[in-house]
C-alpha positions in Angstrom: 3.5 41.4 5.4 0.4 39.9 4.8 -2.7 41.7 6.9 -4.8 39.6 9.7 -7.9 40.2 7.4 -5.8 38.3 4.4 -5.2 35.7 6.4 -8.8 35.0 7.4 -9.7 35.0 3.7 -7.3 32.3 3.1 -8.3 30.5 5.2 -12.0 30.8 5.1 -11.5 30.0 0.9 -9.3 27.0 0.8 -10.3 23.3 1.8 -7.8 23.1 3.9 -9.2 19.1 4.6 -7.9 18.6 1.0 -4.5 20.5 1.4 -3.4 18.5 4.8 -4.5 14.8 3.3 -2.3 15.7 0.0 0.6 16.6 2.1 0.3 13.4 4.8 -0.1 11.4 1.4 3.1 12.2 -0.1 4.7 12.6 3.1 3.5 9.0 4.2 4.9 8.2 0.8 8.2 9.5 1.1 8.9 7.4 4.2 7.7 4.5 2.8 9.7 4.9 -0.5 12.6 5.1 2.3 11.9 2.0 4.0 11.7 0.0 1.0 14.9 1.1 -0.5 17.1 2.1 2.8 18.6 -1.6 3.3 20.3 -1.5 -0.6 20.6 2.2 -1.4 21.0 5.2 1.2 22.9 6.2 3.7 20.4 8.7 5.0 16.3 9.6 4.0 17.8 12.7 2.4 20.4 10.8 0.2 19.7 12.7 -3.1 21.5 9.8 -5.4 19.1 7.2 -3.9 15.0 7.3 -4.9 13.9 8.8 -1.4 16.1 11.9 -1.6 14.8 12.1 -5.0 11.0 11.8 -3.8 12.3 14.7 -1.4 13.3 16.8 -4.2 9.8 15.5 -6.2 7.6 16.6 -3.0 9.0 20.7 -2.3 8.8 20.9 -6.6 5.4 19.6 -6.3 4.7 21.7 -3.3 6.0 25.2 -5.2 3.9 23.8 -7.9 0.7 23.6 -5.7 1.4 27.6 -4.5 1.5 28.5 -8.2 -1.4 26.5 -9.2 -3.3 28.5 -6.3 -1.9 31.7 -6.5 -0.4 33.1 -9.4 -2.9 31.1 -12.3 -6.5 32.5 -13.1 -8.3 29.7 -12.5 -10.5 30.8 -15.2 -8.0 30.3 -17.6 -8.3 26.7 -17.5 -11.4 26.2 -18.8 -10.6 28.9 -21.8 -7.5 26.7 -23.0 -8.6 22.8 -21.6 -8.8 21.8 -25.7 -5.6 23.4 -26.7 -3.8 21.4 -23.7 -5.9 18.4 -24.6 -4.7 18.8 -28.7 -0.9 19.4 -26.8 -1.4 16.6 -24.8 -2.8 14.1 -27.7 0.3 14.9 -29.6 2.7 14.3 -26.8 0.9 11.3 -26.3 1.7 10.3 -30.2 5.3 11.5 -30.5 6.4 9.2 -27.0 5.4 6.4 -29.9 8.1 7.1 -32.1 10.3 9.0 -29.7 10.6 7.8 -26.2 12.2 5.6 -24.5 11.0 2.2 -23.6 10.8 1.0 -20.0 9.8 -2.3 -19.4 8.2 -3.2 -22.5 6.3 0.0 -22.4 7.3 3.1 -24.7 5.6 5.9 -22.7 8.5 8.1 -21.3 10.8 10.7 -22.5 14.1 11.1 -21.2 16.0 14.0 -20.2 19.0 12.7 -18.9 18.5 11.4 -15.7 14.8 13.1 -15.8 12.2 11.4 -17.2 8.6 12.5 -18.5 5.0 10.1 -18.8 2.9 12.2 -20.8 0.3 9.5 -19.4 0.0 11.1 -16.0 -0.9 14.4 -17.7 -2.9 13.3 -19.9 -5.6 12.4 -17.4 -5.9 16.3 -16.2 -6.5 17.7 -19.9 -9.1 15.0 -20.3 -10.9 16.1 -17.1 -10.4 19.8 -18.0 -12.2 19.5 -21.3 -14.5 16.7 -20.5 -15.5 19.4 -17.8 -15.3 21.9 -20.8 -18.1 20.7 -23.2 -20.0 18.4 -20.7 -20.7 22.7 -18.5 -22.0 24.2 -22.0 -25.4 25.3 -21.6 -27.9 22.9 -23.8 -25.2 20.1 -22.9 -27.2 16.6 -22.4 -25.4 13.5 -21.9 -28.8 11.3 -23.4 -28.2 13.2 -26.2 -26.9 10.8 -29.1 -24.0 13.8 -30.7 -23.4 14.7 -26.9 -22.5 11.6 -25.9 -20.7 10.6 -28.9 -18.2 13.8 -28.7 -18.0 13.0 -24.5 -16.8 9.5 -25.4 -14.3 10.5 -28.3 -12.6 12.9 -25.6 -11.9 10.2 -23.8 -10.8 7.4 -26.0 -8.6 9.2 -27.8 -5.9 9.0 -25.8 -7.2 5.9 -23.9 -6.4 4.0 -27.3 -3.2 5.8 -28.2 -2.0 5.3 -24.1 -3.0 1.5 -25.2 -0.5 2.0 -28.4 2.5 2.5 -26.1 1.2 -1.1 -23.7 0.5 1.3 -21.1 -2.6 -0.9 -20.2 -2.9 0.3 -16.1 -3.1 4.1 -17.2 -5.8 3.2 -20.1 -7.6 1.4 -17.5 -7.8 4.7 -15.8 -9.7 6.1 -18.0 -12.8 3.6 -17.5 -13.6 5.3 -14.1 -14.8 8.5 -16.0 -18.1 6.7 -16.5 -18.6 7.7 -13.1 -18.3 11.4 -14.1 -21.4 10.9 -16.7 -23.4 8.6 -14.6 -23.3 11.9 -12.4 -24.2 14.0 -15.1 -27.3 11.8 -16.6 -26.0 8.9 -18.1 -28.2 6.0 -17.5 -27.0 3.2 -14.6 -27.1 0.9 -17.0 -23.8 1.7 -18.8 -21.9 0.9 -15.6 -24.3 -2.7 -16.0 -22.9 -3.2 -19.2 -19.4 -2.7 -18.7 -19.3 -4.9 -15.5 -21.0 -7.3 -17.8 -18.4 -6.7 -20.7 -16.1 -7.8 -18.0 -18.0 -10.7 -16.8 -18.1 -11.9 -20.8 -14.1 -11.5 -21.5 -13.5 -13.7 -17.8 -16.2 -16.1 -18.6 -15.2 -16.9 -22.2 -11.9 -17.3 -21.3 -12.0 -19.1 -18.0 -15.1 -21.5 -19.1 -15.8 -21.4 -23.0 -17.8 -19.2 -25.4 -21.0 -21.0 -24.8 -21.2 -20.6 -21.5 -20.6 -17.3 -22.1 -23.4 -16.4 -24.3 -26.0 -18.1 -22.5 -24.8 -16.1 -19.2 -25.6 -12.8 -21.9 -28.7 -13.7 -23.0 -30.0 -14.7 -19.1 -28.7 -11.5 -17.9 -29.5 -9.5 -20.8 -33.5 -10.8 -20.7 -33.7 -10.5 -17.3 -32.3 -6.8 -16.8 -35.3 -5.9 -19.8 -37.7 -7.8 -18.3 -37.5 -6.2 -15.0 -36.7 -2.6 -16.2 -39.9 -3.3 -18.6 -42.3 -4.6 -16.0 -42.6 -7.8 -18.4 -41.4 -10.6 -15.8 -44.7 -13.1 -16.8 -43.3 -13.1 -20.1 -39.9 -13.6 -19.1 -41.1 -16.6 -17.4 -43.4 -18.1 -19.9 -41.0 -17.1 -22.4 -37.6 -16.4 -22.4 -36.6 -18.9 -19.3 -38.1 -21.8 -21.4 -35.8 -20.9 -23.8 -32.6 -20.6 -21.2 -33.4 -24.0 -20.5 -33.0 -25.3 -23.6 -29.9 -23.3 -24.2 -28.8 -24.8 -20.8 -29.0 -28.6 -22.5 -27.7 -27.7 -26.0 -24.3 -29.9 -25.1 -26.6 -32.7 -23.9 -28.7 -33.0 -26.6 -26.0 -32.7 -29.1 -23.9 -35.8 -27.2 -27.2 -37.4 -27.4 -27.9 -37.0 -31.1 -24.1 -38.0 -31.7 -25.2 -41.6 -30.5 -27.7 -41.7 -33.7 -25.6 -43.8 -36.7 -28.0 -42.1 -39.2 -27.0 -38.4 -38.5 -24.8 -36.6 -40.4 -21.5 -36.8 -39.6 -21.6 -33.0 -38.7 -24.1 -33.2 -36.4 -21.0 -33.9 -33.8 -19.3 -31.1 -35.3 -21.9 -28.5 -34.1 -20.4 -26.1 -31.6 -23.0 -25.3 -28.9 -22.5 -21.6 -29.0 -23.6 -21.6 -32.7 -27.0 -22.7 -31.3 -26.8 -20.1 -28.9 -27.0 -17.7 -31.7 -29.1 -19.5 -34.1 -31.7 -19.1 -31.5 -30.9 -15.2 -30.8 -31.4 -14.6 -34.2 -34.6 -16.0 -34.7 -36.1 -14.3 -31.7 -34.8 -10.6 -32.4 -36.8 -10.1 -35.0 -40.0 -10.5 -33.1 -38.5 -9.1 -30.1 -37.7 -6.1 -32.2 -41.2 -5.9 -33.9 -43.1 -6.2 -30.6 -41.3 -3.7 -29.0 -41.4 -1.2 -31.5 -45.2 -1.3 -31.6 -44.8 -1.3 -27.7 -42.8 1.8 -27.8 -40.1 0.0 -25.1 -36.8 1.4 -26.1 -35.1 -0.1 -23.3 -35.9 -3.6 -25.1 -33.6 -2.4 -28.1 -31.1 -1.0 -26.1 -31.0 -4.7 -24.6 -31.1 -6.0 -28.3 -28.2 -4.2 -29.5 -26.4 -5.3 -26.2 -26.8 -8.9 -26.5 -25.7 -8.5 -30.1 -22.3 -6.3 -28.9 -22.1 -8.6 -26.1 -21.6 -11.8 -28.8 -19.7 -9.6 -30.7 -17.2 -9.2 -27.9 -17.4 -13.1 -27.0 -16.7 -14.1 -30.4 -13.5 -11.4 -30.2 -12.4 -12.5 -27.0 -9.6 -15.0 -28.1 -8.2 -12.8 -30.7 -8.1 -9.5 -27.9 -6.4 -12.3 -25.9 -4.0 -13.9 -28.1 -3.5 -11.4 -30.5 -3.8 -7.6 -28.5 -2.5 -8.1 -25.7 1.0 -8.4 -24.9 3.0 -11.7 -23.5 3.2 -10.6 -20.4 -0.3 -9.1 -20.2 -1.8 -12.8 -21.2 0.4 -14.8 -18.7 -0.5 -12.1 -15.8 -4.6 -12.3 -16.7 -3.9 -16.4 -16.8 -1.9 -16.1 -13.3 -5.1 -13.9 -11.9 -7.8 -15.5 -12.9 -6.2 -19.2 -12.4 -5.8 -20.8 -15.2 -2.1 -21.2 -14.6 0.2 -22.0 -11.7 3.3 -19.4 -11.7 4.3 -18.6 -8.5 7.9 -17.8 -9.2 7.6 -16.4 -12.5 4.8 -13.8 -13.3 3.1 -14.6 -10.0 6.1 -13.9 -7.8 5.3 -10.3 -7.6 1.9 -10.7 -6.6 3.0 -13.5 -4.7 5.6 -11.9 -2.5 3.0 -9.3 -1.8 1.1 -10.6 -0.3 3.4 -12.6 1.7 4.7 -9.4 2.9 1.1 -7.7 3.5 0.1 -10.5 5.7 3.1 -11.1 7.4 2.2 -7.5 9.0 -0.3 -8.8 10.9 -2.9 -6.5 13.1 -0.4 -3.6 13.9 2.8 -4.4 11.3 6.9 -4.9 12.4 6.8 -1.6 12.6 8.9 1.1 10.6 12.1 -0.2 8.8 12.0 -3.6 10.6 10.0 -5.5 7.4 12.2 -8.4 6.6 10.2 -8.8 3.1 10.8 -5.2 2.2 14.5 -5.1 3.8 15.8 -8.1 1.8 14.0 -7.0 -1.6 11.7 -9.7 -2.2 9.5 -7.8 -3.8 10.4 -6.3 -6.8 9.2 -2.8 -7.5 8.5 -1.7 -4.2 8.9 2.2 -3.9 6.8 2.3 -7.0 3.8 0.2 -8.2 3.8 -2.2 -5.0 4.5 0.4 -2.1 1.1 -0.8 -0.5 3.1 -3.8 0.5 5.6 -2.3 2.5 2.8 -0.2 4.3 1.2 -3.6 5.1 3.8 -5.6 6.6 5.5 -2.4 8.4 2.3 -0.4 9.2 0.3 -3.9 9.6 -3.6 -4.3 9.0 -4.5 -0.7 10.8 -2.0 1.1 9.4 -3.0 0.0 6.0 -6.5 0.8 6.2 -6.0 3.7 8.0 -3.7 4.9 4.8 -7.5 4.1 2.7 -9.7 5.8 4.9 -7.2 8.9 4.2 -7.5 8.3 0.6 -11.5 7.9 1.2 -12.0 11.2 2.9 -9.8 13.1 0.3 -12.1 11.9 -2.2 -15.0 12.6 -0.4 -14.1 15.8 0.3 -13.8 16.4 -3.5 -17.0 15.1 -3.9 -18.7 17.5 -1.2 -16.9 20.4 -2.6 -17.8 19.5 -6.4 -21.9 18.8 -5.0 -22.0 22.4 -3.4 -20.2 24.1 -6.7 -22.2 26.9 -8.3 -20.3 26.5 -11.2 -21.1 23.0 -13.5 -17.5 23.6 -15.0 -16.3 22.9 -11.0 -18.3 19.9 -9.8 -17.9 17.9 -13.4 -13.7 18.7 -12.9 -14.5 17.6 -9.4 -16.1 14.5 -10.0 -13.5 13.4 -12.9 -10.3 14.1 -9.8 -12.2 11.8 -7.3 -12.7 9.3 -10.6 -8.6 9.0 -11.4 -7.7 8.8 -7.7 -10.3 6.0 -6.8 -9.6 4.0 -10.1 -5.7 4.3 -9.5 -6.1 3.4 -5.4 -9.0 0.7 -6.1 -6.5 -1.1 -9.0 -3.0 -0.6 -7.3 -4.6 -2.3 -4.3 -6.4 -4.8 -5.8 -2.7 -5.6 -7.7 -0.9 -5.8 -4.3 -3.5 -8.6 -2.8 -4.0 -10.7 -6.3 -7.5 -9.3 -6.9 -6.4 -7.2 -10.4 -3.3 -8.1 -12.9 -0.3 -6.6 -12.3 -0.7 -4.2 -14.9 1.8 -1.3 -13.7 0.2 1.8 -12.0 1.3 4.3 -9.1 -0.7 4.5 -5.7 -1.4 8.1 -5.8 0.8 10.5 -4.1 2.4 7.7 -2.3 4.3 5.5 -5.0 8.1 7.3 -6.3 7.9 8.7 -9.2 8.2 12.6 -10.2 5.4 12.3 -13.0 2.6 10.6 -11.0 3.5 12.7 -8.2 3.6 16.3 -10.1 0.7 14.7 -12.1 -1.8 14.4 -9.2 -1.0 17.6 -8.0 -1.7 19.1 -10.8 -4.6 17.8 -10.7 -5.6 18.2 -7.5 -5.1 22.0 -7.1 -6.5 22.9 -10.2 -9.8 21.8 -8.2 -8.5 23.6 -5.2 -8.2 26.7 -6.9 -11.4 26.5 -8.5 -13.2 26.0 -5.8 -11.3 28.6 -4.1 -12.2 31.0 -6.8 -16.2 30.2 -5.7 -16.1 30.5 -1.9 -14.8 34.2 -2.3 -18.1 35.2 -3.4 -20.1 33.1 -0.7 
């Protein structure tokens, strides 16, 4: 029998917030999984041959799971053995390759019989564990050039190999960690250029490669010219320069009208001159900056050059990386085709069923969209659709503000650590639960591709569901282990 006293210590050393929004998360979940499968499978919620008896079994495992995590595990053991789990997980990660099974065009599980196994989900938590590992050692400095080049090997290492297996939602994942270093030190300007690496891909592919690099080198200019204090010469300058990059096309239609030219004068792609000109100016960019001592201008330098790189790439990534189904699901998204009952019926059904819900939803088990299966995938990657149209408009965002307070109560408790091991852990659990909520969402309402990834907690599945709380206790525990001494 456990004493009064013991009691108040438990309670006074676990974040109990965090504990009750985990368990209304995969509670919530489990009903939903039940209303989208209960017109076609079960008899009953607790129908163990049908996926909501099966979540049912998922959620006590996970729950026993969570008790051991907190109560039987040194939490200081985690720390200790993150690179051994992270080399364990790596080669899991490796032999699914050659030795799982494939599931929709994606070899990333192992089966078990009827049990099956997505290293993926793991492999998120021994990435956090030993990112948090190296990134608390004293000396540790994010701006420094070996520091940051070790940081970013721990993570896309099994980012690429996740890639291998055309598991392109969970390597997508992985991108949120740069929120972990912008927290510990890492310039701002990172999280610049990867939205801009993004803006490049859409832009080349949606418009051309021109229009593409003239977007880098304005943006690219700009950002050093304001970070640099040199806007007069950006002006005199560089936008003079934009403006003739602006009528390259004219000017080459123009001179096309000229019998005398050479023939390849109408040949000349306008990105070409794009670059011509970019060449010619680095070097006295370079020079001047140097002597200047602005190292922000070379940073910029080597971006505009990565940036064409990329633009120049972007058609083979396309055409030649990415799978079928990826390409026609990015051409769906961004509109540059019309599939509504092919690749776009997912999306499309979604949100057909999302806005059917109106203000308040049909209310529970009374969605005709979700009772008659019109959406495919459902109780897994697109359970956010049955939430809308049963839950409606409040219910839905009242299921986000959940998610928002869990991960700002990670947040608070990583902030007020002690311990740099705790907060940097912290701050990479918050990261994989936003990036999976922010993407799985943005799937069910057409803002993302469909791209295959759970909604944390909520979506069926035994791996995403053990996964996250996994992940999510080892924080408790370790900040449990702190509040005992204050």
């Amino acid at each position: 029998m456990v004493s009064s006293r013991g009691n108040r210590g438990l309670a006074k050393t676990l974040d109990w917030h965090i504990i009750i929004c985990y368990l209304l998360l995969i509670f919530i979940g489990w009903l939903n999984i039940y209303a989208s499968v209960h017109s076609s499978e079960p008899t009953s919620i607790f129908d163990w041959s049908c996926r909501s008896g099966k979540q049912f079994i998922w959620f006590l495992t996970s729950v026993g799971l969570a008790s051991v995590i907190l109560f039987v595990i040194n939490p200081r053991a985690y720390e200790g053995l993150s690179f051994v789990f992270y080399l364990l997980m790596i080669g899991l990660l490796v032999a699914v390759i050659f030795l799982g099974v494939e599931v929709k065009g994606s070899r990333s599980w192992f089966a078990f019989g009827p049990v099956r196994f997505q290293p993926a989900e793991f492999s998120k938590i021994t990435t956090s564990l030993l990112l948090a590992t190296v990134m608390s050692q004293l000396g540790y400095r994010i701006t420094r050039i070996k520091d940051f080049f070790v940081t970013a090997l721990i993570i896309l290492i099994p980012m690429l190999i996740i890639v291998l297996q055309s598991e392109t939602g969970s390597a997508l994942v992985y991108v949120g960690f740069i929120f972990v270093l912008y927290r510990e030190g890492l310039s701002g300007w990172f999280i610049v250029l990867t939205g801009m690496a993004i803006l490049l891909f859409i832009t080349t592919l949606t418009s051309s490669a021109y229009t593409a690099l003239l977007v880098l080198f304005v943006l690219t200019t700009l950002c050093d010219s304001l970070y640099t204090g040199k806007m007069k010469r950006w002006l005199l300058i560089r936008f003079p320069v934009a403006l003739f990059l602006i009528f390259v096309p004219m000017i080459l239609q123009w001179l096309e009208s000229f019998e005398s030219l050479p023939a390849f004068v109408s040949q000349i792609n306008p990105a070409y001159v794009v670059v011509a000109v970019v060449a010619l100016m680095i070097p006295f960019v370079t020079y001047k900056a140097f002597r200047e001592r602005r190292i922000f201008t070379h940073l910029a330098t080597i971006s505009m050059i990565a940036g064409a790189l990329l633009v120049f790439s972007t058609q083979f990534i396309f055409n030649d990386v990415l799978q079928d189904h990826q390409r026609k699901r990015i051409e769906v998204l961004l509109g540059m085709k019309e599939d509504p009952s092919g690749v776009g019926y997912n999306v499309n059904q979604s949100m057909i069923a999302i806005g059917s819900g109106g203000a308040f939803g049909k209310g529970y088990l009374q969605g005709t969209q979700t009772a008659f299966g019109f959406v495919p995938e459902q109780s897994t990657d697109f359970i956010f659709c049955t939430i809308g149209e049963e839950w409606g408009f409040v219910g839905a965002s009242l299921l986000i503000l959940l998610y928002a307070y869990l991960i700002f109560r990670i947040i608070k408790d990583a902030e007020r650590s002690r311990e740099a091991f705790t907060r940097i852990y912290g701050y990479c659990v918050a990261s994989c639960i936003f990036m999976h909520l922010f993407i799985n969402i943005g799937m069910t309402i057409g803002l993302m591709p469909v791209i295959g990834i759970p909604l944390p907690l909520v979506s069926y599945g035994g791996s995403s569901l053990w996964g996250f709380t996994i992940m999510i206790f080892i924080f408790v525990a370790l900040d449990r282990n702190e509040r005992k001494y204050f």
